[in-house]
Backbone as a printed PyTorch tensor [residue, N CA C, xyz], in Angstrom:
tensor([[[128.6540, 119.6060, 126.7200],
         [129.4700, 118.8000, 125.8370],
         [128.6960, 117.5880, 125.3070]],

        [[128.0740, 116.7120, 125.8980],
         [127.3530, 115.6950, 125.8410],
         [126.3590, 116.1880, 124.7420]],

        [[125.7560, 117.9450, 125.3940],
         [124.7110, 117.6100, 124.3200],
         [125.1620, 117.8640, 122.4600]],

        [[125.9370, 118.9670, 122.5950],
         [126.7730, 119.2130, 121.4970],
         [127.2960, 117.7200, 120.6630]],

        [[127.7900, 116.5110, 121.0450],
         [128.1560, 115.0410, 120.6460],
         [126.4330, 114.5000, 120.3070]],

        [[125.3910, 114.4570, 120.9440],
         [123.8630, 114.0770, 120.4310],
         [123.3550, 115.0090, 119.2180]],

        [[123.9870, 116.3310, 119.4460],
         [123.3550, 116.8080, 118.3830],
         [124.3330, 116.9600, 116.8760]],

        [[125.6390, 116.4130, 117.1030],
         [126.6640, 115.9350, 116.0970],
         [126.3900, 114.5940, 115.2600]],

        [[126.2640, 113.6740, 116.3950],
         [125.5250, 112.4800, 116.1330],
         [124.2230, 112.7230, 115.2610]],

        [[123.3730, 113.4630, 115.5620],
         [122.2890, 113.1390, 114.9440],
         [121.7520, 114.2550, 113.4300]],

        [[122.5490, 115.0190, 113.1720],
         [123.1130, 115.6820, 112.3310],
         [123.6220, 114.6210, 111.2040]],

        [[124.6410, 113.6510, 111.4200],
         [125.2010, 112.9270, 110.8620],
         [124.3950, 112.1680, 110.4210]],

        [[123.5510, 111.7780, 111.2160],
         [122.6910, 110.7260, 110.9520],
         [121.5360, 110.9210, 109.9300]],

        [[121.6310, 112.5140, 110.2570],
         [120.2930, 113.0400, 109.1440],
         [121.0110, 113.1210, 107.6900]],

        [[122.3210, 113.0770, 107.5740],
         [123.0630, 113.7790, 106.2430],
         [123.4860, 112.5030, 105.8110]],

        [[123.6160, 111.0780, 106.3830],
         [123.9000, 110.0050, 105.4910],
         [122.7410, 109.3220, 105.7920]],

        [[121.5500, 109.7550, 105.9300],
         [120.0870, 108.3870, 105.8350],
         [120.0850, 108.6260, 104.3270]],

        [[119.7500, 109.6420, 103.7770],
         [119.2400, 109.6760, 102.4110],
         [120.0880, 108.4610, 101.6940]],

        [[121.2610, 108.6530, 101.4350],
         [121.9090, 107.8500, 100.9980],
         [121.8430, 106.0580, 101.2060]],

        [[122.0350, 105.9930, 102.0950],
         [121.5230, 104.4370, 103.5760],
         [120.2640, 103.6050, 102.9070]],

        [[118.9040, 104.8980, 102.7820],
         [117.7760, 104.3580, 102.6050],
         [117.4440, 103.8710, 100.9800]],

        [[118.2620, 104.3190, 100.0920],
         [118.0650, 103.6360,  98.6770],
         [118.6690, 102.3450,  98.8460]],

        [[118.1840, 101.3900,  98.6750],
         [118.0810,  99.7890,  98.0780],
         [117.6850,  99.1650,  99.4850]],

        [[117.0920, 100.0930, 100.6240],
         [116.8560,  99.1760, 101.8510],
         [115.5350,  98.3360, 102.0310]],

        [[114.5540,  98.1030, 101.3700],
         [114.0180,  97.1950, 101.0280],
         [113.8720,  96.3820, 100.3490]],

        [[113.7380,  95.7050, 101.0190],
         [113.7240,  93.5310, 100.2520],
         [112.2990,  93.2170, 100.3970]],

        [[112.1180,  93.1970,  99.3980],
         [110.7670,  92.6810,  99.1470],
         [110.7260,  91.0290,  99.6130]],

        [[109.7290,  90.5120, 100.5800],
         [109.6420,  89.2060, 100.6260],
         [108.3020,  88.2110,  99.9410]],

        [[107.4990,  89.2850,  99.8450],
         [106.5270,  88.3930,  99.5300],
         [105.5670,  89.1120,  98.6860]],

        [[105.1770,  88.9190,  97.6860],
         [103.7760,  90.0980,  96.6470],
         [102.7930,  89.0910,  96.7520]],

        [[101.7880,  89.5110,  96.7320],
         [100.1180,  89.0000,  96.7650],
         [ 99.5580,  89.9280,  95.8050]],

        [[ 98.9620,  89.0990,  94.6050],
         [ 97.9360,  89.3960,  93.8150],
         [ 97.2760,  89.2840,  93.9710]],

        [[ 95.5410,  90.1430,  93.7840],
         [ 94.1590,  89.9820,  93.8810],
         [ 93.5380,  90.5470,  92.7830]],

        [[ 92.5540,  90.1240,  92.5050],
         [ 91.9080,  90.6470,  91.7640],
         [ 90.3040,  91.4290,  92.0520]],

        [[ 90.2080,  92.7530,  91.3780],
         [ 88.7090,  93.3330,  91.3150],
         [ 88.5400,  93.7900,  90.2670]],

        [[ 87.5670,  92.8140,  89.1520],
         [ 87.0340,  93.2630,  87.9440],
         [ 88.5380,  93.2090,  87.2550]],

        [[ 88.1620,  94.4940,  86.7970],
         [ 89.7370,  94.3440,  85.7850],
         [ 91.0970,  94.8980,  86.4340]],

        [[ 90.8370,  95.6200,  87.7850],
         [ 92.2010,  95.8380,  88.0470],
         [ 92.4040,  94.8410,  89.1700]],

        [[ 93.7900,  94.8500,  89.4620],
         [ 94.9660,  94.3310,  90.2310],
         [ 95.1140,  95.3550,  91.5570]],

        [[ 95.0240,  94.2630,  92.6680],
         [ 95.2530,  94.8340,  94.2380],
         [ 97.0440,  94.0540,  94.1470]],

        [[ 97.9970,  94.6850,  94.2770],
         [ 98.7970,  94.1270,  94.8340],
         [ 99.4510,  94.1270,  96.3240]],

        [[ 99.4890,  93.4540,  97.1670],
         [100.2880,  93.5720,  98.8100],
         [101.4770,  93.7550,  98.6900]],

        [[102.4490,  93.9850,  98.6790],
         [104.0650,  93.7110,  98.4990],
         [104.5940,  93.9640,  99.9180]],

        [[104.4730,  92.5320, 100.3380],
         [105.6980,  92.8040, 101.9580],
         [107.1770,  92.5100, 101.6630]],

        [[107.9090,  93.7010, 103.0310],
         [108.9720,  94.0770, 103.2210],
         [109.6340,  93.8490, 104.0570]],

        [[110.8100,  93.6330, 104.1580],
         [111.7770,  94.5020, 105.3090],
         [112.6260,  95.1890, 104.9230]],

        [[112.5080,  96.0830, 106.0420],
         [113.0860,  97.4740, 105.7480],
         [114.3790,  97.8390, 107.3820]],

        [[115.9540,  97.6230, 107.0880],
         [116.8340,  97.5480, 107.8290],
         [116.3600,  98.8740, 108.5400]],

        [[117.0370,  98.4080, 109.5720],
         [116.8130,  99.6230, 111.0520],
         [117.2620, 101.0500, 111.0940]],

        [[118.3080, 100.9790, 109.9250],
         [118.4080, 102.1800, 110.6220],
         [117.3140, 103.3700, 109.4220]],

        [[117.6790, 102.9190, 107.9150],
         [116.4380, 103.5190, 107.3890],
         [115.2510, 103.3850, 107.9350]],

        [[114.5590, 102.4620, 108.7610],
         [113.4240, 102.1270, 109.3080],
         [113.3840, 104.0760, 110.6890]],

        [[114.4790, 103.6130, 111.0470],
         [114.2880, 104.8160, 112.0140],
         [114.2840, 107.0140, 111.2650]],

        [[114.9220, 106.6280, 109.6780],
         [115.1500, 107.3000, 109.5150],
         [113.4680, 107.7590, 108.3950]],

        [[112.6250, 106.5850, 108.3550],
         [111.3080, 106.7510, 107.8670],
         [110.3990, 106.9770, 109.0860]],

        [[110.6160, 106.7420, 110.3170],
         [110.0690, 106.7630, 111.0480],
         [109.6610, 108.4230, 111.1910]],

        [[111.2070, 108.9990, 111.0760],
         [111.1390, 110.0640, 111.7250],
         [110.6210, 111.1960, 110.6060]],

        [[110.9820, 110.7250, 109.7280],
         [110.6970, 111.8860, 108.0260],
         [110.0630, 111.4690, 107.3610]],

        [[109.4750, 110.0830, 107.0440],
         [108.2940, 109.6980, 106.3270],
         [108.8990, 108.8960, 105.6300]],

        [[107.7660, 108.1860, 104.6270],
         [108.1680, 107.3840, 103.7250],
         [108.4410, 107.4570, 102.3340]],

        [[108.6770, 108.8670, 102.1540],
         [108.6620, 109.4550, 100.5470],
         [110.2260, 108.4030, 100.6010]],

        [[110.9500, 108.2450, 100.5790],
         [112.3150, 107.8470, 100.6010],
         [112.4750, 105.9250,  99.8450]],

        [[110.7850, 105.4540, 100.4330],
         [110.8700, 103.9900,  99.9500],
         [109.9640, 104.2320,  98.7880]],

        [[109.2740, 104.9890,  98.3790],
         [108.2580, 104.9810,  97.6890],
         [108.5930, 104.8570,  96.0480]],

        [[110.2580, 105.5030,  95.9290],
         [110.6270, 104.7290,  94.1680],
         [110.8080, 103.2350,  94.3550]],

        [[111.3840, 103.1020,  94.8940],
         [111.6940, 100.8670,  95.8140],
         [110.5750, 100.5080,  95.4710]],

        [[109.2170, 100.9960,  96.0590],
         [108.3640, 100.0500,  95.8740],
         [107.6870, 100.5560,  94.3030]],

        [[107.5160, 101.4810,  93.6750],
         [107.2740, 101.9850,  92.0510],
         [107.7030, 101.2750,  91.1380]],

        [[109.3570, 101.2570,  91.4210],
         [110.1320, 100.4010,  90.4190],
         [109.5450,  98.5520,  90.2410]],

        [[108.3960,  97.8190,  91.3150],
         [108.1720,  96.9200,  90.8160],
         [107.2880,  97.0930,  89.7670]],

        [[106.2250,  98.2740,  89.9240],
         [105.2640,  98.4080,  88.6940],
         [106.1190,  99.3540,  87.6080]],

        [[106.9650,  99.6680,  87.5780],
         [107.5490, 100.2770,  86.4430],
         [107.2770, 100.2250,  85.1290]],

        [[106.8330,  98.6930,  84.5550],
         [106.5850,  98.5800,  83.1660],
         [105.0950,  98.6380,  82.8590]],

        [[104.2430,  98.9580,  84.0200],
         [102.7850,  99.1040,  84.1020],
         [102.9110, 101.2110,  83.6880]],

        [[101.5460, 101.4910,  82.6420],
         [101.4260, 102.8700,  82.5130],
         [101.1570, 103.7370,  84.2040]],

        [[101.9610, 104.7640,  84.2840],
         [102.1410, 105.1270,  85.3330],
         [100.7430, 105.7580,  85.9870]],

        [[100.1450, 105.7910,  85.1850],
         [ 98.6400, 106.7280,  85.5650],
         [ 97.7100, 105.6170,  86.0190]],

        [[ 97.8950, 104.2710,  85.4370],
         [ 96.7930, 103.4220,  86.0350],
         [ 97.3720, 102.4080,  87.5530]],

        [[ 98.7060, 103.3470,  88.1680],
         [ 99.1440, 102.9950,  89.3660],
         [ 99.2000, 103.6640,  90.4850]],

        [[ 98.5070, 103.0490,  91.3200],
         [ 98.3110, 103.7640,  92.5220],
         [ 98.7960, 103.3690,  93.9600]],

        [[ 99.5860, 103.7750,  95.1160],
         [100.1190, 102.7360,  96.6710],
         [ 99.1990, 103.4990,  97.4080]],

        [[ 98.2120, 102.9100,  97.3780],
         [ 97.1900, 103.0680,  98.4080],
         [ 97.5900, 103.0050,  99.7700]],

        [[ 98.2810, 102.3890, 100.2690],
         [ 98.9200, 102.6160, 101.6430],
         [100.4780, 102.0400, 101.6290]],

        [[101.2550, 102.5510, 102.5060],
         [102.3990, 102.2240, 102.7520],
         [102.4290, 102.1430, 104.1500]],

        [[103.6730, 101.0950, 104.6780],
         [103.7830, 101.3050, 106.0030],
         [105.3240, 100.6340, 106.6150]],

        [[105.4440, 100.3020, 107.5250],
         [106.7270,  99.6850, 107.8430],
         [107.1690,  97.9610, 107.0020]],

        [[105.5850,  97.2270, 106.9240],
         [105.8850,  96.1340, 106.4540],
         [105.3540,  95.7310, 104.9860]],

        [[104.4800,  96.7520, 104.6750],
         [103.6460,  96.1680, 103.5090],
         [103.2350,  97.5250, 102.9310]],

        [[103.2480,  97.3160, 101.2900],
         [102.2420,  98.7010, 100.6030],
         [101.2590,  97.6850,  99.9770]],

        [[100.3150,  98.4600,  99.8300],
         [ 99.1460,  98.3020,  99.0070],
         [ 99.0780,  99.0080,  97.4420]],

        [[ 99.0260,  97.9430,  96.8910],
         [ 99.2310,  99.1670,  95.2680],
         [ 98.0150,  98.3190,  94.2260]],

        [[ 97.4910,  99.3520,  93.6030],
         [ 96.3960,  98.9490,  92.5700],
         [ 96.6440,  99.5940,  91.5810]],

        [[ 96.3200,  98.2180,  90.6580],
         [ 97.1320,  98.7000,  89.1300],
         [ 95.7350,  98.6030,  88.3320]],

        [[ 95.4580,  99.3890,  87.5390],
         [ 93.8900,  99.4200,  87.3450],
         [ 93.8450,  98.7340,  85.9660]],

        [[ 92.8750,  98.3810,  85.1560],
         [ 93.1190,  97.8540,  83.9310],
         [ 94.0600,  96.5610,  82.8850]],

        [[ 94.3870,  96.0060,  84.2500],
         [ 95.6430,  94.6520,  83.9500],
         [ 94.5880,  93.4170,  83.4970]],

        [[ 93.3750,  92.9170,  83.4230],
         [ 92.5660,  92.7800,  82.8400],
         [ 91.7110,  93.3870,  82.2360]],

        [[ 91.1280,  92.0950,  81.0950],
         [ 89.7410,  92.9380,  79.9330],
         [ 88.4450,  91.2930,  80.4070]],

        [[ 87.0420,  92.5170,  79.8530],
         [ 86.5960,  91.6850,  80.2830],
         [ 85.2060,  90.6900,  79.0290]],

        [[ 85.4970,  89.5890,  78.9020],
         [ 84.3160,  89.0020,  78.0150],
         [ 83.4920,  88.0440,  78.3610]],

        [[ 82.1410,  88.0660,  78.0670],
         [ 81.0610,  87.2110,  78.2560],
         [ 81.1940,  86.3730,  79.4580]],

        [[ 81.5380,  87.1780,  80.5140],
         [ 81.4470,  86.7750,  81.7010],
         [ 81.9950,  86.5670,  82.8380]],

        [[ 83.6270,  86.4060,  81.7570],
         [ 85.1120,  86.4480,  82.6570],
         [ 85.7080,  87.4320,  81.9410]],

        [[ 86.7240,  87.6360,  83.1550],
         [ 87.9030,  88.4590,  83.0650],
         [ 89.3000,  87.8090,  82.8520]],

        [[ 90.0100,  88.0490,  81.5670],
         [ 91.2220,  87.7100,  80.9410],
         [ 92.3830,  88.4850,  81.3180]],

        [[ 93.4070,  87.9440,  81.7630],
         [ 94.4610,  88.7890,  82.4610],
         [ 95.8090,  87.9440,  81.6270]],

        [[ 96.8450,  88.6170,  80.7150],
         [ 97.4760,  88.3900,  79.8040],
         [ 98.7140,  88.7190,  80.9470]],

        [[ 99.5550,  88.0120,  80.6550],
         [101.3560,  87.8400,  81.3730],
         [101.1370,  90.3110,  81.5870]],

        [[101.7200,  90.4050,  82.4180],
         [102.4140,  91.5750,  82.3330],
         [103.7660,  91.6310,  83.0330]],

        [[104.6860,  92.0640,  82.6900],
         [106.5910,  91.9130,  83.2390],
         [106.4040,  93.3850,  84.5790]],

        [[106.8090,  92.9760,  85.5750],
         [107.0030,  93.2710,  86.1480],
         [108.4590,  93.9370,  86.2500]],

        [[109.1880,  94.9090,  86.9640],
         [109.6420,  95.8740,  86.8590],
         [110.9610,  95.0150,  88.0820]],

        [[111.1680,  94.5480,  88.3530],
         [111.5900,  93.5070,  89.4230],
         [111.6120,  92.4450,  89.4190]],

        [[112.3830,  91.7230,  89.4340],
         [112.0460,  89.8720,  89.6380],
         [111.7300,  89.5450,  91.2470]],

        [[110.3830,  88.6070,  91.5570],
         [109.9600,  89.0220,  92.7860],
         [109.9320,  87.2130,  93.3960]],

        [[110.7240,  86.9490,  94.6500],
         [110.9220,  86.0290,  95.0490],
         [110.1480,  85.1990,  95.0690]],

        [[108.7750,  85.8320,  95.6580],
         [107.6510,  84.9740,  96.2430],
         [106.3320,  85.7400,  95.5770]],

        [[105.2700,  85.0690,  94.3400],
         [104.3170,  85.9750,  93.7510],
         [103.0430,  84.9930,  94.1360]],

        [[102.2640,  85.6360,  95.4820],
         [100.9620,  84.4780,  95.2170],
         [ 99.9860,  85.5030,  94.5450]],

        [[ 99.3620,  84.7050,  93.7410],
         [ 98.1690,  84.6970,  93.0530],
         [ 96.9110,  84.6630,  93.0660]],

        [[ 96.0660,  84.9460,  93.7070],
         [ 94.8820,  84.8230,  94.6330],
         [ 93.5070,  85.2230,  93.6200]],

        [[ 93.4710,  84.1310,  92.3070],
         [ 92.3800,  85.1220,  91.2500],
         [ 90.9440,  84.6180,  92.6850]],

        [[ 89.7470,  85.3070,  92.1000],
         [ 88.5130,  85.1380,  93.1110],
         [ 87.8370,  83.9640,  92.6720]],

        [[ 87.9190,  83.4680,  91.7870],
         [ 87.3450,  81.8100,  91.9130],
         [ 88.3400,  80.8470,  91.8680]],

        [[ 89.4460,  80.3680,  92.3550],
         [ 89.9730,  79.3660,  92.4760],
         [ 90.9540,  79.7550,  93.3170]],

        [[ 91.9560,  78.8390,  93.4400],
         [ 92.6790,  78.7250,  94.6720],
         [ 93.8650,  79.5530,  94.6850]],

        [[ 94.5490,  80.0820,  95.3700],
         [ 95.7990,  81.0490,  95.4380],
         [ 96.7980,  80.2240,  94.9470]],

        [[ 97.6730,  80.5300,  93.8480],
         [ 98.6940,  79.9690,  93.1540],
         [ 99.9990,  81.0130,  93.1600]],

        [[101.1400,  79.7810,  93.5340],
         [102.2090,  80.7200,  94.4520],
         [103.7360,  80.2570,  92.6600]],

        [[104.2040,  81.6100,  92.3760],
         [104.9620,  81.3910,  91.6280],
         [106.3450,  82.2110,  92.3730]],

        [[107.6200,  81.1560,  92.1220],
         [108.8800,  82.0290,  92.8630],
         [109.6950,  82.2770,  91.6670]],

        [[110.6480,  83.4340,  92.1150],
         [111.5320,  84.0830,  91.0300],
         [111.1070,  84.4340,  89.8640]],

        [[110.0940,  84.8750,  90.0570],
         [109.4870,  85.6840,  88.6800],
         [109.5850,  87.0070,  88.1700]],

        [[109.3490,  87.2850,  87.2880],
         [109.4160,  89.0730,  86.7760],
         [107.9790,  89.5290,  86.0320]],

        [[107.1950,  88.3930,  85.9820],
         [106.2420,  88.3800,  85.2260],
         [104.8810,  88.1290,  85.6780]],

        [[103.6980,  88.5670,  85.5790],
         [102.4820,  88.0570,  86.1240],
         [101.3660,  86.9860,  85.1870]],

        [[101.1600,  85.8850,  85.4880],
         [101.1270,  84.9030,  84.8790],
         [ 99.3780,  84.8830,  84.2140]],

        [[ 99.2550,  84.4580,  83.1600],
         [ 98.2100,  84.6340,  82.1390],
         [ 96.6290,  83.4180,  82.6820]],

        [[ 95.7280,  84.3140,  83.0810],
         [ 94.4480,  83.3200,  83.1890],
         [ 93.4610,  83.7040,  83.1610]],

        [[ 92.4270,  83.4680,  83.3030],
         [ 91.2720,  83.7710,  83.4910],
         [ 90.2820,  83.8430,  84.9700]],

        [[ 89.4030,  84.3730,  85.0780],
         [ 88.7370,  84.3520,  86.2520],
         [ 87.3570,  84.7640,  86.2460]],

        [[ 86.3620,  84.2230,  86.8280],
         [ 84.7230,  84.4780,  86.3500],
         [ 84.2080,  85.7180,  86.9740]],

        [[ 83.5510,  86.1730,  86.4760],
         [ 82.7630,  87.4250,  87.2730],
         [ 81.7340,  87.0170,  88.0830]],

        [[ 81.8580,  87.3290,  88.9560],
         [ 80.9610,  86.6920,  90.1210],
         [ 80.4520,  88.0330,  90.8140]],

        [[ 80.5120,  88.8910,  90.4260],
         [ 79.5420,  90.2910,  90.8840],
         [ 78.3700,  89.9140,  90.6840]],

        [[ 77.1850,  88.9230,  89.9950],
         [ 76.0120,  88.2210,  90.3600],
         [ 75.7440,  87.3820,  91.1470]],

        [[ 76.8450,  86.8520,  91.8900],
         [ 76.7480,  85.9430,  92.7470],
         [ 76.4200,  86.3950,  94.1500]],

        [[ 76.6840,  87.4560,  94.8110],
         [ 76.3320,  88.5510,  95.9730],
         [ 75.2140,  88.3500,  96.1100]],

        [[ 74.3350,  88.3230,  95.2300],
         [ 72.5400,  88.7790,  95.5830],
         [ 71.9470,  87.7040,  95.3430]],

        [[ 72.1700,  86.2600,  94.6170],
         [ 71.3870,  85.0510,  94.8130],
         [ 71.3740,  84.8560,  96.1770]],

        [[ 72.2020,  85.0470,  97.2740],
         [ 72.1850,  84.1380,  98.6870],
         [ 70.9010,  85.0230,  99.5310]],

        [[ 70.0200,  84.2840,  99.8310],
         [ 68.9900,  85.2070, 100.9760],
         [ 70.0650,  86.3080, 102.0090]],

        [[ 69.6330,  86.9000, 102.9280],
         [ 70.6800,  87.4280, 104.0790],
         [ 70.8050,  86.6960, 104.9720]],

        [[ 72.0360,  87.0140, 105.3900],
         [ 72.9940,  86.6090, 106.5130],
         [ 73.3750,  85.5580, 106.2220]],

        [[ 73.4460,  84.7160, 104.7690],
         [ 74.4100,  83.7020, 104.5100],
         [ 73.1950,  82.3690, 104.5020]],

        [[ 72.0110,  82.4330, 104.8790],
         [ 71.3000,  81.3510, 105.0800],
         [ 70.8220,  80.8080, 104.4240]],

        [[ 70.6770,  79.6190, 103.6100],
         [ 69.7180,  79.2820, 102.6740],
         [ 68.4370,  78.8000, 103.1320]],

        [[ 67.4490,  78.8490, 102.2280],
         [ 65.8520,  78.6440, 102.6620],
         [ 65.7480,  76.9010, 102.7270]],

        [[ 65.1870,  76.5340, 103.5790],
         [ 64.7600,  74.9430, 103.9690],
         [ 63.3500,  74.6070, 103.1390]],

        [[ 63.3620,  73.7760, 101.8260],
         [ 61.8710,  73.7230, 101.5090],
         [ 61.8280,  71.9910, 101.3140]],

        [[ 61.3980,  71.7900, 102.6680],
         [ 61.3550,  70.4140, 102.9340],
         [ 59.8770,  69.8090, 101.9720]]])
């Protein structure tokens, strides 16, 4: 009897997750980076327990439009979620900058979501944090792929007293 009620229970449980797991992530926090011309984005989550248990057990195809729909207004071919997991995906959007005489120009793009918390992390200056946004904000950033090979190795500079 007991087991017949576990396997009722969990029957049930398999026939209303699908349903449960659409809108169960809340995005808390996106991190922008930049390489060359494309976009690394982080996007952390939480994801309620019981969809959490119900990705656990069947995977994560189930969050994977949740987290799409923030790049939605990006062309779908130059988007990629390099990893997913319980707290965070990794997604690279390729081509969100162009590049001239030295820097790379990155023009507003609207985001698919309005996102609470957007830091900004271009590679020469400091991480800039924008809240309640829908949009990714317009700047510039230097190419520093020549900068790697001026330093001698292991970080040391030469002493010429």
């Amino acid at each position: 009897m007991k087991q017949r009620i576990s396997i009722l229970l969990v029957l049930t449980l398999l026939l209303t997750m699908p349903a449960a797991s659409a809108g169960c992530v809340q995005v808390t926090e996106t991190l922008m980076e930049f390489q060359k011309e494309d976009a690394v984005f982080t996007v952390y989550y939480d994801i309620e327990i019981l969809p959490k248990i119900y990705i656990m057990a069947f995977g994560s195809a189930k969050i994977v439009p949740e987290i799409e729909a923030q790049f939605a207004p990006f062309d779908e071919n130059d988007v990629t979620i390099e990893r997913l997991d319980y707290e965070r995906a990794v997604v690279v959007v390729r081509n969100v900058s162009h590049y001239n005489k030295g820097y790379y120009f990155h023009n507003p793009h609207e985001l698919g979501i309005t996102i609470k918390k957007l830091v900004v992390d271009p590679p020469d200056s400091l991480p800039r944090i924008y809240l309640n946004t829908n949009t990714t904000p317009s700047l510039y950033y230097k190419d520093d792929s020549g900068l790697n090979h001026t330093l001698p190795d292991h970080n040391s500079l030469l002493a010429d007293f």
